[in-house]
C-alpha positions as a Markdown table, in Angstrom:
| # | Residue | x | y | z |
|---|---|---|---|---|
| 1 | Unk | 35.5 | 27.6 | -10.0 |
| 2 | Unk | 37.9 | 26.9 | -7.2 |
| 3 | Unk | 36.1 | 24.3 | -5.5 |
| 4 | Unk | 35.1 | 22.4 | -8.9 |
| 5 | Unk | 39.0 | 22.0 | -9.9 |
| 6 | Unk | 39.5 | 20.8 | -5.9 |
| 7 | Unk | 38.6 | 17.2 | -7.1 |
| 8 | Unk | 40.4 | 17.2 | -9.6 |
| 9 | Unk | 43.5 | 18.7 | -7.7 |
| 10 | Unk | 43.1 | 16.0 | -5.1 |
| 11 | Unk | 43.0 | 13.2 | -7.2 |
| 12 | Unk | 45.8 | 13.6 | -9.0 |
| 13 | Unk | 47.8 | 13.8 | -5.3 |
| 14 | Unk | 46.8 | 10.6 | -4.9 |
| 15 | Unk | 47.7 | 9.4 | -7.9 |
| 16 | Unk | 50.9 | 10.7 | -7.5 |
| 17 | Unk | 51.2 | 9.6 | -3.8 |
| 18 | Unk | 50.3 | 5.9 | -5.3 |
| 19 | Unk | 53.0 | 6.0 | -7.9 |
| 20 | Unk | 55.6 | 7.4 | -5.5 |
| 21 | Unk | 55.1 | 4.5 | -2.9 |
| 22 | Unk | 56.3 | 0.8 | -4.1 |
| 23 | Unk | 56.6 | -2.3 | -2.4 |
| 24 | Unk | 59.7 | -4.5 | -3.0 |
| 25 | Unk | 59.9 | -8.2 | -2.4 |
| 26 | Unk | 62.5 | -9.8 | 0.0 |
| 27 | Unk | 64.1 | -11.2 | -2.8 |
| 28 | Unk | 64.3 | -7.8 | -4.8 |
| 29 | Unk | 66.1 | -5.0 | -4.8 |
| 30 | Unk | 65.4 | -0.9 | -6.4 |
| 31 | Unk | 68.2 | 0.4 | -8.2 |
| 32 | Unk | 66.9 | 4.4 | -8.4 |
| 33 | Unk | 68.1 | 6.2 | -11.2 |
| 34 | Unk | 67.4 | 10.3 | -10.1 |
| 35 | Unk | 67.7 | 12.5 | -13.5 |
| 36 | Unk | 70.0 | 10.2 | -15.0 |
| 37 | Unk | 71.8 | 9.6 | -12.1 |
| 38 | Unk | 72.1 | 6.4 | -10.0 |
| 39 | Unk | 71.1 | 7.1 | -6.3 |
| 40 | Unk | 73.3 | 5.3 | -4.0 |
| 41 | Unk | 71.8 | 5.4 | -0.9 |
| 42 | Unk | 74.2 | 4.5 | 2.1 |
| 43 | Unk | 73.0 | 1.0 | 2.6 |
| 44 | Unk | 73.2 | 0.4 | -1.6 |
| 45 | Unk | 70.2 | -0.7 | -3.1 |
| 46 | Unk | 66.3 | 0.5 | -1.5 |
| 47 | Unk | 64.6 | -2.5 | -1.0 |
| 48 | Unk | 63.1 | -4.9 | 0.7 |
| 49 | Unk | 60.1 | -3.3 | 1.8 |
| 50 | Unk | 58.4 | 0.5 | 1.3 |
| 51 | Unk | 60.5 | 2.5 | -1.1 |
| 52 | Unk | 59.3 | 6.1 | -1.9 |
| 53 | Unk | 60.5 | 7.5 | -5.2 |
| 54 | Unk | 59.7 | 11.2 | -6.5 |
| 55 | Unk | 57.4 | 11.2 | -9.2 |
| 56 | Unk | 58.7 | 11.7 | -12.7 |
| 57 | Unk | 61.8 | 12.3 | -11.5 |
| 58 | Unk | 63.4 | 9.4 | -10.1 |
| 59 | Unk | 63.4 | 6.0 | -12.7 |
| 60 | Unk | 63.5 | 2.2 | -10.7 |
| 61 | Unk | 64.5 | -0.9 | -12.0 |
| 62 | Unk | 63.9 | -3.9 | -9.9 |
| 63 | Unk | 66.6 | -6.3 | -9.7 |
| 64 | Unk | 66.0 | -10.1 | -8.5 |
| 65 | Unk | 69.0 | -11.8 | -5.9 |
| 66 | Unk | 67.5 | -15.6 | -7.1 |
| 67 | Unk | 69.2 | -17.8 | -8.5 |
| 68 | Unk | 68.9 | -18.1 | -11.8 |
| 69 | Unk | 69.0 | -21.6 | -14.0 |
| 70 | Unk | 70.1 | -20.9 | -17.6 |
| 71 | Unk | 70.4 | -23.4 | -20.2 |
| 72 | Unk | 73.4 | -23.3 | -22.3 |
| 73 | Unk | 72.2 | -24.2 | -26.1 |
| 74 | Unk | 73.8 | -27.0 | -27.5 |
| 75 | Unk | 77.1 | -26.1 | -29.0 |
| 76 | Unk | 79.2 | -28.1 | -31.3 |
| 77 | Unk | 82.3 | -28.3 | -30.4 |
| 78 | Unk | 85.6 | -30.4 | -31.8 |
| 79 | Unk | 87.6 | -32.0 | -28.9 |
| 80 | Unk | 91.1 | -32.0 | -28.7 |
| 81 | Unk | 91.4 | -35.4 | -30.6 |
| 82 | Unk | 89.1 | -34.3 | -33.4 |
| 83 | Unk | 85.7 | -35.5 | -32.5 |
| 84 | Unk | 82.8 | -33.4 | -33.0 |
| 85 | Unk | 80.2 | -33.5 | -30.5 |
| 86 | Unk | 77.4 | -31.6 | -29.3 |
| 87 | Unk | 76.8 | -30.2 | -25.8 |
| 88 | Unk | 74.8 | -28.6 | -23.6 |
| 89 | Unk | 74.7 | -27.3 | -19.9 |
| 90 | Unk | 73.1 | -25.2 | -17.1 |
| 91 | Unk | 74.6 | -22.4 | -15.3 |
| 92 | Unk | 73.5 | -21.1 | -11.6 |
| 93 | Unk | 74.5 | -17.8 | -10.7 |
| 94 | Unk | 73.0 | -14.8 | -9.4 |
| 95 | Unk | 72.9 | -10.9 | -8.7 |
| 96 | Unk | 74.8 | -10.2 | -5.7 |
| 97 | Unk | 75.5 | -6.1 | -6.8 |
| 98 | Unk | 72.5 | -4.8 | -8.2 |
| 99 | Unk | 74.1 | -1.6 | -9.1 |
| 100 | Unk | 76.8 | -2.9 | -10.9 |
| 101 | Unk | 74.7 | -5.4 | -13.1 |
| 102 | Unk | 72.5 | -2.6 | -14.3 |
| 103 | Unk | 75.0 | -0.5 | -15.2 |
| 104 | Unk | 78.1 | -2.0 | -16.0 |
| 105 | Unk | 76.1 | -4.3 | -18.4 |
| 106 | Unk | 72.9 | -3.4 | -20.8 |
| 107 | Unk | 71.4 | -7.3 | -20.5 |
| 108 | Unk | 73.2 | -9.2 | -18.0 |
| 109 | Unk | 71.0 | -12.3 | -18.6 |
| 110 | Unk | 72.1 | -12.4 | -22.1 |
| 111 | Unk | 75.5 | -11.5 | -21.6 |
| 112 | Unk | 75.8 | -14.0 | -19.3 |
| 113 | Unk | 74.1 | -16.7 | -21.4 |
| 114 | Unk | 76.7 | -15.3 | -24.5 |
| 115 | Unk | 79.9 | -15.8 | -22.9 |
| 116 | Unk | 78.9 | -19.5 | -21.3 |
| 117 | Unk | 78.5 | -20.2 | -24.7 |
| 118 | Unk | 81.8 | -19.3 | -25.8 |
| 119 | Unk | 83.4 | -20.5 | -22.5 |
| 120 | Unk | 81.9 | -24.0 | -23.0 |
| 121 | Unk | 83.4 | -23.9 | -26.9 |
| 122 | Unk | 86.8 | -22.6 | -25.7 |
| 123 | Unk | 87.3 | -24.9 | -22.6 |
| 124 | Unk | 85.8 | -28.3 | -23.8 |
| 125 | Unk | 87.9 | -27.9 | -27.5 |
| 126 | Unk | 91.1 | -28.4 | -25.0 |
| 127 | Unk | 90.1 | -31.7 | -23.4 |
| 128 | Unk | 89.6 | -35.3 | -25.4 |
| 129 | Unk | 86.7 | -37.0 | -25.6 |
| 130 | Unk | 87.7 | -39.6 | -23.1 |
| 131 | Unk | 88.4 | -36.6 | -20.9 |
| 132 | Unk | 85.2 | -35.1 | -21.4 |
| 133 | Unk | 82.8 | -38.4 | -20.6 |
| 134 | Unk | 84.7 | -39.3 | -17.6 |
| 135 | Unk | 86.2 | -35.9 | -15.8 |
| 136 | Unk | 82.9 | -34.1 | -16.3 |
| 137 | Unk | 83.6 | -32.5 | -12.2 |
| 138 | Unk | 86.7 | -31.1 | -13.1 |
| 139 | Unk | 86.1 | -29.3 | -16.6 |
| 140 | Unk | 82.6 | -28.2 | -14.5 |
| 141 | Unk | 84.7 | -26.7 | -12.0 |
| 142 | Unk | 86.7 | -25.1 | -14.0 |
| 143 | Unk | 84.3 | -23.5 | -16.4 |
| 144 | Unk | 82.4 | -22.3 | -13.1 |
| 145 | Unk | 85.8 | -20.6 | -12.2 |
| 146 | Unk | 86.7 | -18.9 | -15.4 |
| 147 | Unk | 82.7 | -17.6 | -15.7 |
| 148 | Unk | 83.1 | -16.4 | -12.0 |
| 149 | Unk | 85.8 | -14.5 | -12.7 |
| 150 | Unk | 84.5 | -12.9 | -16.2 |
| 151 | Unk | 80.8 | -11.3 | -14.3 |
| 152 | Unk | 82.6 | -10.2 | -11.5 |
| 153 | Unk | 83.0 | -6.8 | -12.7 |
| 154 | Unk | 79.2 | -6.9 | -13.3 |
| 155 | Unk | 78.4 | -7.9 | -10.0 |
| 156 | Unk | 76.5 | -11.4 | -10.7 |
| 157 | Unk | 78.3 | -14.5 | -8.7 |
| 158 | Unk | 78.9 | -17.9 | -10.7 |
| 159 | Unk | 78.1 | -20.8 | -8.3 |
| 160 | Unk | 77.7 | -23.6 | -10.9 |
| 161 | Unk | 77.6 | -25.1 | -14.3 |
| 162 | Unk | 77.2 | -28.7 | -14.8 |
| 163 | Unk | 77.1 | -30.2 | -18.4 |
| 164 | Unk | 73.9 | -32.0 | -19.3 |
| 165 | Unk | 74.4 | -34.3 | -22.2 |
| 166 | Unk | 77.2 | -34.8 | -24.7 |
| 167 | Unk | 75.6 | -35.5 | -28.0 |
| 168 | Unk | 77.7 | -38.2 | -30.1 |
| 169 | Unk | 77.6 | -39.1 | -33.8 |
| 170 | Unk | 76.7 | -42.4 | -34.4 |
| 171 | Unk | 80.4 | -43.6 | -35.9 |
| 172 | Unk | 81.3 | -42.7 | -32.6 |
| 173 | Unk | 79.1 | -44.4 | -30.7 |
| 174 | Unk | 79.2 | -47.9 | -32.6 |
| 175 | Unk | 83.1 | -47.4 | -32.4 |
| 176 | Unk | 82.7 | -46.9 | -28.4 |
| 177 | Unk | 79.9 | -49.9 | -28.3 |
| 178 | Unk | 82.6 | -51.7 | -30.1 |
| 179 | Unk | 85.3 | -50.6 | -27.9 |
| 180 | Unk | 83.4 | -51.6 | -24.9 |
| 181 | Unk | 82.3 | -55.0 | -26.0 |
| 182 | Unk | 86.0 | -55.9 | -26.6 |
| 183 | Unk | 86.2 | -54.9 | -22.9 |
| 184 | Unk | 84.1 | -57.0 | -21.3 |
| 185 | Unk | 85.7 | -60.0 | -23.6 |
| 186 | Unk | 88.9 | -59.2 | -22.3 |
| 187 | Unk | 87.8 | -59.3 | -18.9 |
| 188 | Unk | 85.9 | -62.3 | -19.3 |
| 189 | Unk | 89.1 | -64.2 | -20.4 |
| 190 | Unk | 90.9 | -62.5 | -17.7 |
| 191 | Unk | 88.8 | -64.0 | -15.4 |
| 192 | Unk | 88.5 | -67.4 | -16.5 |
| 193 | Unk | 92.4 | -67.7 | -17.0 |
| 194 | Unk | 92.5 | -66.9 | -13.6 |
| 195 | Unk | 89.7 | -69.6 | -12.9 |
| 196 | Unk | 92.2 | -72.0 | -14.5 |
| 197 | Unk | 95.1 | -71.2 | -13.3 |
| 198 | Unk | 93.0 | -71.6 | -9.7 |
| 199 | Unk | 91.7 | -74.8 | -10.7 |
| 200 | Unk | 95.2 | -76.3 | -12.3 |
| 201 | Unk | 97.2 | -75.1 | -8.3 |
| 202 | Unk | 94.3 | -77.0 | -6.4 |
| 203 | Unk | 94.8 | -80.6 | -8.8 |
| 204 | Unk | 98.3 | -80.1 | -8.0 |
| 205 | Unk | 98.0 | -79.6 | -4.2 |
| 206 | Unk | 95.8 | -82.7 | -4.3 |
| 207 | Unk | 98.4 | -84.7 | -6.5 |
| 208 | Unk | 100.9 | -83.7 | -4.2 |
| 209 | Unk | 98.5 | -84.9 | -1.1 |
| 210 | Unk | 97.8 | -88.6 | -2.9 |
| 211 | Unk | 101.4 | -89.1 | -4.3 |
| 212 | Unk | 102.6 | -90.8 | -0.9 |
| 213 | Unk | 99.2 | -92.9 | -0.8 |
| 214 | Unk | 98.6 | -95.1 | -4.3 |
| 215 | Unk | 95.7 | -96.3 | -3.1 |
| 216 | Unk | 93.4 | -93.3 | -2.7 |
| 217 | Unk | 94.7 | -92.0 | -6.0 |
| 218 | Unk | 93.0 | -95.7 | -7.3 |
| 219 | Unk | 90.2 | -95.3 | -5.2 |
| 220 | Unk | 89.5 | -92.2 | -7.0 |
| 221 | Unk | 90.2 | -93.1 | -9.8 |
| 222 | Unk | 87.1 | -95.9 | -9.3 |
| 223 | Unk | 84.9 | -92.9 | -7.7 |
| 224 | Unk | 85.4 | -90.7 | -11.4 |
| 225 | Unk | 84.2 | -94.1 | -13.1 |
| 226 | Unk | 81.1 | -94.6 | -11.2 |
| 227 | Unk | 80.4 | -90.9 | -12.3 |
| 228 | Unk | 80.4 | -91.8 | -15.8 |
| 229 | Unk | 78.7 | -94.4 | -15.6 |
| 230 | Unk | 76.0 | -92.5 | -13.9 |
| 231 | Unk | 75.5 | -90.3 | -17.3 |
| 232 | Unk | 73.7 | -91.5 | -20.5 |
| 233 | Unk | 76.2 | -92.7 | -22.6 |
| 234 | Unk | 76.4 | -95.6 | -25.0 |
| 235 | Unk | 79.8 | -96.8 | -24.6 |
| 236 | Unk | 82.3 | -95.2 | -23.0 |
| 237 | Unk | 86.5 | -96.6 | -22.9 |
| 238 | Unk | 88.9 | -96.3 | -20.3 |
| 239 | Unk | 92.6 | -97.7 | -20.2 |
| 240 | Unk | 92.8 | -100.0 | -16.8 |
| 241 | Unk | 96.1 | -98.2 | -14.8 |
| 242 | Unk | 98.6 | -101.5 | -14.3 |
| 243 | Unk | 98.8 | -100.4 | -10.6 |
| 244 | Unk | 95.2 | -101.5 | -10.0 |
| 245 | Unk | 95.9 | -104.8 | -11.1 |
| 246 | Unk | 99.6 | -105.0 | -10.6 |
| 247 | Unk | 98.0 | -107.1 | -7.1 |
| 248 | Unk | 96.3 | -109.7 | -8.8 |
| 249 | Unk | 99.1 | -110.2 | -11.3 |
| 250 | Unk | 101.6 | -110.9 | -8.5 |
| 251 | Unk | 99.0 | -113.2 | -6.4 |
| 252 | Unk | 98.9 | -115.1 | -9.6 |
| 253 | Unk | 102.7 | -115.7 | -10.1 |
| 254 | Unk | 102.9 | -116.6 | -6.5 |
């Protein structure tokens, strides 16, 4: 009877040896839980490598050290000049106290996700809208901070959050098309007021050039009508200065 259980007796020691031995990943860490209690070895956390456990007695919970990417859902949110928008963002962070993010928090991935949720709503209501399209680096730098401080005590370390998109409503966006149109006029008159203003300081630098010297003033004033005449028009008149003909007029007296 003795050696029929035997079998039996040994199988279940292996079974048991299996289920005591596990292997964690060089990215993992075992947080051992023995009768309730969490098992703090000296070096913190078992893991990476073989970690032996005592059947039935001790509890493990593997805990990843990636980074994690989480989206933020899009939240809508009023600016500080009354504009609701909708946005949405990404948050890096990751586990850098396994202990502490087991059991100072039940989920830490959701509690994580739930308080960049309300961080984005509280932080972005304080800025404007022009604020929030253009300074994008600071407000993500300083939701990163405020995060990083809040999941500290649960042992998970904030390294970024970057807002994705900023969702507007279309009044909003045909007023900014608008806005920016009216822009790029201004600038275009800018810029060809200054053209002017170029052009008119170069004809009077050349007036002042020909003013000692009638005769290349005449001479181009001949040179602009063989231009026009170059072009297709029918008829075309032009008053005669008296200083290109002044000369013949006094040959003629003489």
């Amino acid at each position: 009877m003795m050696f029929q259980a035997l079998p039996t007796l040994i199988i279940l020691l292996v079974l048991l040896a299996v289920s005591a031995i596990k292997i964690i990943r060089e990215y993992e860490r075992a947080v051992v839980f023995r009768l309730g209690r969490l098992l703090q070895p000296p070096t913190g956390p078992k893991g990476p490598g073989l970690v032996i456990i005592i059947p039935f007695v001790d509890k493990m919970i593997r805990v990843s050290l990636r980074t994690v990417a989480m989206d933020v859902p899009p939240q809508d949110v009023i600016t500080r000049d009354n504009v609701s928008v909708k946005v949405n963002a990404v948050i890096y962070f990751r586990v850098i106290e396994p202990n502490k993010a087991i059991t100072e928090v039940e989920d830490y991935l959701y509690a994580t996700s739930q308080l960049a949720q309300t961080t984005l709503r509280s932080i972005l209501g304080m800025v404007e809208l022009d604020g929030l399209l253009s300074d994008r680096e600071r407000i993500n730098h300083e939701l990163q901070k405020i995060l990083d401080k809040q999941t500290d005590p649960w042992g998970i370390k904030v390294t970024a959050v970057e807002i994705k998109h900023v969702d507007l409503p279309q009044e909003m966006q045909r007023a900014m098309a608008k806005q920016a149109e009216a822009e790029r006029e201004r600038r275009a008159k800018v810029i060809n007021a200054e053209g002017e203003y170029q052009a008119a300081s170069k004809m009077v630098e050349a007036a002042k050039l020909m003013e000692p010297h009638p005769i290349a003033l005449q001479l181009r004033y001949l040179q602009t009508l063989r231009e026009v005449a170059t072009e297709k028009n029918s008829t075309t008149l032009f008053p005669i200065p008296i200083d290109l003909v002044e000369p013949f007029l006094a040959g003629r007296k003489k």
